[in-house]
N, C-alpha and C positions, 0 to 999 in steps of 0.2 A: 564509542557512544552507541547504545544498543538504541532500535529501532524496531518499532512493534509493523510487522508485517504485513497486517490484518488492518491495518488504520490506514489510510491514505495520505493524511497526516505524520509530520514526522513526531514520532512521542519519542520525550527523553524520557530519562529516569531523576527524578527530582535531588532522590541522591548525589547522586554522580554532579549533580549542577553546583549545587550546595558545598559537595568537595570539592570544586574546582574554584569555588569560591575562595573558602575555607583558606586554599594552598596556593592564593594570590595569582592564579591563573586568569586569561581574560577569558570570558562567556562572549558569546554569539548573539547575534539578533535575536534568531530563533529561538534559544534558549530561555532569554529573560520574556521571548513573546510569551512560550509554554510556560514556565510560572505564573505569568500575570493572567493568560489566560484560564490557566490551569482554577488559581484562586480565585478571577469571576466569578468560577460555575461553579464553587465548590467543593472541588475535584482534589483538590490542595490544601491540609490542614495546617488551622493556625500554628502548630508547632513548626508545621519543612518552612512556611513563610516568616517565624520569628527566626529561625537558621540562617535563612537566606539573607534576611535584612542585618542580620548582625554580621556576617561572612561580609556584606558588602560594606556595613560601616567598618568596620577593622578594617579592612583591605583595600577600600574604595572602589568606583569608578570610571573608568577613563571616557573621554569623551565618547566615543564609538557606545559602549554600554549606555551612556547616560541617555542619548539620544534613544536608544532600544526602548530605555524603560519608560522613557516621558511619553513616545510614542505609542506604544503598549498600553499607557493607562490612557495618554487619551481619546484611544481608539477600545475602550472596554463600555464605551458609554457613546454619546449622541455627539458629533460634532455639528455646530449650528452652522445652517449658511445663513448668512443675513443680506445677502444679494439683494433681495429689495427691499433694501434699509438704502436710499441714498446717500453717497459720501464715504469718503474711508474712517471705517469705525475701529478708535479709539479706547484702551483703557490702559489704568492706573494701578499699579501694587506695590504695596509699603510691605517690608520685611516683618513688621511688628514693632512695636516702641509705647511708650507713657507718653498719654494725651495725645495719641496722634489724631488726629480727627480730620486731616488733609482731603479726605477723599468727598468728605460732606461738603468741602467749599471749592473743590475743583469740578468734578461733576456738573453742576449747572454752570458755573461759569465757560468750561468748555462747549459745552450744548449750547448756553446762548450764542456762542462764538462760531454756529454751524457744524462742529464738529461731532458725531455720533458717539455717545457713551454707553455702551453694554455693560453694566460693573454687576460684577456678580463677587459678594463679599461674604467674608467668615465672620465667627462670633468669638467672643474673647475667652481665651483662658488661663489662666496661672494670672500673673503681672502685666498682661498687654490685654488691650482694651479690644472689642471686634466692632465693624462698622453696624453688622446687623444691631447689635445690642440699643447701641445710639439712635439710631435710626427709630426703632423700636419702641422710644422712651417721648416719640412724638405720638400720642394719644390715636389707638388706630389705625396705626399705620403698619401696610404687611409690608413681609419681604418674602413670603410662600408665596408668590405668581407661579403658575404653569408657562412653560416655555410660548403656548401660545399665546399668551396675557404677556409673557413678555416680549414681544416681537411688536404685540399690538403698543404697549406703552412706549417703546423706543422709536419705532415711527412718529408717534404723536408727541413728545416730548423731547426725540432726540438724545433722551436719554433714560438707562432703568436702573434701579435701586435692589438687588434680591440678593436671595442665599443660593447657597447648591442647592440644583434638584437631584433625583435620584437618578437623571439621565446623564447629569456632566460628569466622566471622569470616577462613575461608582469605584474601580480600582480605588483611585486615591483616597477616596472615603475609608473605605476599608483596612488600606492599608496605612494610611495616620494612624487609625486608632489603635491600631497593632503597635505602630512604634511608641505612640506616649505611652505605653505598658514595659514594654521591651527595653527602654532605653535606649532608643535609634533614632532619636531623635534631630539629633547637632551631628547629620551628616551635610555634605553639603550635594555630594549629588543625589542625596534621596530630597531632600528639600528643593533644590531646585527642579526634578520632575516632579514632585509636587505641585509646587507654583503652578511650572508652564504646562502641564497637561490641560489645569485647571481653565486660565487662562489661555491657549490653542483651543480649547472646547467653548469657547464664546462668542465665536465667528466675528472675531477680531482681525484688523488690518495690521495694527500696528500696539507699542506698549512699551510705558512707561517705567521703571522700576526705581521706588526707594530703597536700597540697602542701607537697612541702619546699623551702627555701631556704635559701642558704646557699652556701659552698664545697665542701660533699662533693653538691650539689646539681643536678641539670641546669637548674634557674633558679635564677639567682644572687644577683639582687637581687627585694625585694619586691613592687617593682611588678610584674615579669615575674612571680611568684606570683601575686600577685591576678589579673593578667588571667587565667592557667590555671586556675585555681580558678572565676572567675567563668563561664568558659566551659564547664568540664567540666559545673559544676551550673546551667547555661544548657542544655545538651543533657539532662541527667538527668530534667531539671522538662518538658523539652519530650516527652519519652517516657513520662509519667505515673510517672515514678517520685523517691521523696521523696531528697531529696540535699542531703547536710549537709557542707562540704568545713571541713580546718583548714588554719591556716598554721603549720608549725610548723620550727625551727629546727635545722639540717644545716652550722653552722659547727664542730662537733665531732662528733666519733662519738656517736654514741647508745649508753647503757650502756656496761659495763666489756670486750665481744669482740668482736672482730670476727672471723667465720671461719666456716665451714658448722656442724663439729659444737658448737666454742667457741658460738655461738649455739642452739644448741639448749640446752646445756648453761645456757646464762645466762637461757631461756625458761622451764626444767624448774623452777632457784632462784626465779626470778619465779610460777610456778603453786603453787609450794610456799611464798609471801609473802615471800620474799628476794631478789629481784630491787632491781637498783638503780635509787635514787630516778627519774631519768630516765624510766625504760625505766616503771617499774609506772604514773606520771602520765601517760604518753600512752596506757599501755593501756588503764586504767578510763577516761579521757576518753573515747575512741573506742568501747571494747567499753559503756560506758554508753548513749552514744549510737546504738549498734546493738538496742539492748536497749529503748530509749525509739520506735524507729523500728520495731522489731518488736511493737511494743504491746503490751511485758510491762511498762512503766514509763510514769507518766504526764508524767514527766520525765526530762531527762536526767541530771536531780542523784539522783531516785530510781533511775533504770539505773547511774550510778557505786556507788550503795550498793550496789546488789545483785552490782555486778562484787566490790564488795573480800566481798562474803557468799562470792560463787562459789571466789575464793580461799579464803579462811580456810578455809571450812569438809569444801576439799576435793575438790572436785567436779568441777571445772574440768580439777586434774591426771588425778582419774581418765577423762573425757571423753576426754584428750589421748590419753590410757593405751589406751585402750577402741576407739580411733579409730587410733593406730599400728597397733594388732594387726591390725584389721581390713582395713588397707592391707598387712599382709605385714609390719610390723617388727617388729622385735627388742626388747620395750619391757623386758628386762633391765636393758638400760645406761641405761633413764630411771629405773629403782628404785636403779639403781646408777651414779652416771656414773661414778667413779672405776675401773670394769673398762672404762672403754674404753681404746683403746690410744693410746699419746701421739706425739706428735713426737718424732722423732729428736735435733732440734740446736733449741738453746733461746740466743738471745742478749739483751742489754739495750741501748736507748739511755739512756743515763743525763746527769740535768741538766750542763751545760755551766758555768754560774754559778749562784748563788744568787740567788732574788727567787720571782715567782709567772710560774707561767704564763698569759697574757696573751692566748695566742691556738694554737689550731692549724689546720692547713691540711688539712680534712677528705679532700677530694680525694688531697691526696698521701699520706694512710694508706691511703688503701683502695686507691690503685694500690702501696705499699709490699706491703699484702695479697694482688694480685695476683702477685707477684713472687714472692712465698714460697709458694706453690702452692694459696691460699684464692678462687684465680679466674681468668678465661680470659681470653686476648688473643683467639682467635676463636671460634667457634660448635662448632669441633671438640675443642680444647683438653679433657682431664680437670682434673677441680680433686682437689687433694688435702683431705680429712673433717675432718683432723688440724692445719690447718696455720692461718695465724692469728694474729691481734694482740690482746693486752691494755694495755687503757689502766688505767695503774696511775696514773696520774696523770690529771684534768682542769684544763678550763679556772677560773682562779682560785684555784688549792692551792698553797701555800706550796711549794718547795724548795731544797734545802741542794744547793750543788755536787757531784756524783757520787750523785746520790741516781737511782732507778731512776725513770722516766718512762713509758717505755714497753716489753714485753716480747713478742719476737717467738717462735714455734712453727711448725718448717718440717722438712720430710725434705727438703730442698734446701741441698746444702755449699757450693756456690757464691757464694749468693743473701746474704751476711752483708754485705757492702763496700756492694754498691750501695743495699742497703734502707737500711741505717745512713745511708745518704747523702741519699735521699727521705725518712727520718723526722728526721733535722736539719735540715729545709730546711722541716719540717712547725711546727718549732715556735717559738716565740717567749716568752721570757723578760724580767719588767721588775720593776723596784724600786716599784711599784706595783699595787696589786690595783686588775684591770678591774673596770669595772661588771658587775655581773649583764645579762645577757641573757634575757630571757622564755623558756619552751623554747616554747610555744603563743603565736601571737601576734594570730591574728585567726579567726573565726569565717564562713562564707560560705555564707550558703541563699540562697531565691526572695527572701527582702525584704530582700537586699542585704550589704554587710560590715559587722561587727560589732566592735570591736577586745575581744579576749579579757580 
């Protein structure tokens, strides 16, 4: 390995790395530090870093590397102390999924429950929804705070709502965008320092993880879950911080909307204890378990109790409430959602035959979603507040020929033919009722998988 003399730093040669890549060789700390460094400054053109990243998805990995790179990037940016934040501070990350909106109804309800929430969330692309977007579709309300506005709002609320700034983890930033072009995306150890760089940069104590699977899922099958899960709270344990990952089930949309505001609106029913069956189980599992890891619970069966107290008794919504306002929204329309303003053009897919539904194809609803303006083909794209799928129908319900199934909400006249054509192609109808499916299906800390 040549070594520039004249530097006092060790300089590789980026080639040489990229081969060693290439020819399933393991790279050094240092080495993946000098890329990552390298491509901060500049120094590292998008072509040696699309090399690098596809050398590493071909080849993968191993732990030792992984940790290098998560380190790396989230040391290219600001690691926050939140020291005088009282309390061991908490957050939550979903792998991605249709309809997930978990993060809008555990957040306050953790914060009422004393526990600290720093969540610093993405925005949606392709078929999975982002929390910014939701968030967003409450009239005024930001998620661009400065880290100092966000330190001040998490003291006072106990909990924040924002996007990346340009200080967490810029690597990461950079280097996503390189992979959704590249095709390196469905790695799992680039995805997992992904994550947890992002997450480590938030001056967090401890973290939650949803790995989803399934069809609306970027890991598809189980096994590819468990290895991500294992891996993400493989990096979390290795950074001192407590990390409790689920595996949980993305072959159907999660709860009854899918759509920016539709999602808020089905968060706001869930904080006010009407939320549906789905959606309220994964939140007290998780928001429990933030509660049990924030040391307000000596369990995590006693952190579910206190999540369904946080609902009942209230608390939780006014947190939500207390917490919009403070970010600039409009919380009118969460006292009232019926003044928000609706979609223009309302159509139905309705059953095809009689029997039960058997199966849907999670993926092609939420790119139907896309379609109808509840989300973006690119990074520039608007998404329309308004726009949006309800599932009137799940997996295993009886129905009667021409009976309503699924109900689309769009300001887009065009958009009827072809969704209707993506949400037939979504579903599947049989003279038999499937088996139930778990929605949680495995549990993953430091002493290994658990089946739930």
């Amino acid at each position: 390995m040549s070594k520039d003399s004249a530097d006092s730093k060790n300089y590789f040669n980026p080639v040489t790395i990229i081969r060693a890549k290439r020819d399933k060789e393991r790279l050094t700390s240092d080495q993946i530090k000098f890329m990552i460094d390298q491509y901060s400054k500049d120094e590292l053109p998008d072509y040696q870093m699309s090399a690098f990243l596809m050398a590493a998805f071909l080849n993968g990995l191993n732990a030792e590397e992984s940790s290098a790179l998560t380190e790396s990037m989230l040391y290219s940016g600001d690691v926050l102390d939140l020291s005088e934040v009282p309390g061991i501070k908490v957050d939550k990350h979903s792998t991605g999924g249709v309809g997930d909106k978990i993060s809008l109804l555990l957040a306050p309800i953790v914060a009422s429950c004393g526990v600290p929430v720093p969540m610093i969330s993405g925005r949606g692309l392709g078929h999975t929804g982002g929390t910014l977007d939701k968030l967003e579709s409450i009239p005024g309300f930001r998620t661009d705070l400065d880290l100092k506005r966000y330190r001040e709002v998490l003291k006072k609320h106990n909990m924040v709502l924002i996007g990346q700034t340009a200080e967490i983890a810029p690597a990461d930033k950079r280097i996503y965008a390189l992979r959704d072009v590249t095709a390196t995306v469905e790695s799992i150890p680039l995805i997992a320092a992904s994550i947890m760089s992002k997450k480590l940069a938030e001056g967090i104590n401890a973290l939650v993880l949803d790995v989803k699977v399934g069809s609306g899922a970027f890991m598809k099958t189980r096994l590819e879950a468990q290895k991500l899960a294992e891996k993400l709270v493989a990096i979390g344990e290795q950074f001192d911080k407590r990390t409790i990952a689920y595996m949980t089930n993305m072959d159907q949309p999660l709860g009854r909307y899918i759509g920016n505001w539709l999602e808020v609106l089905e968060s706001v029913q869930g904080l006010k204890g009407q939320g549906p069956e789905d959606v309220m189980e994964l939140t007290h599992l998780q928001a429990g378990t933030m509660i049990y890891l924030g040391g307000k619970a000596d369990s995590v069966e006693q952190g579910i109790e206190l999540s369904h107290e946080a609902v009942e008794s209230g608390k939780a919504f006014e947190v939500f409430k207390a917490l919009a306002a403070e970010q600039g929204g409009d919380t009118s329309v969460l006292d009232n959602t019926d003044a928000y303003p609706q979609a223009e053009h309302q159509f139905d897919l309705k059953a095809f035959e009689e029997g039960y539904i058997s199966r849907f194809d999670a993926y092609q609803i939420g790119m139907a979603a896309l379609e109808l303006g509840a989300g973006r083909k690119t990074k520039e794209d608007k998404v329309d507040p308004v726009a949006g799928i309800e599932m009137v129908r799940k997996t295993g319900d009886q129905v009667q020929k021409g009976e309503t199934i699924i109900r689309c909400y769009t300001n887009r006249k065009d958009v009827e033919s072809v969704t209707t054509k993506q949400l037939e192609n979504s579903v599947v109808i049989s003279s038999k009722k499937p088996a139930e499916t778990p929605l949680i299906s495995h549990r993953i800390d430091k002493d290994g998988v658990t089946e739930f």
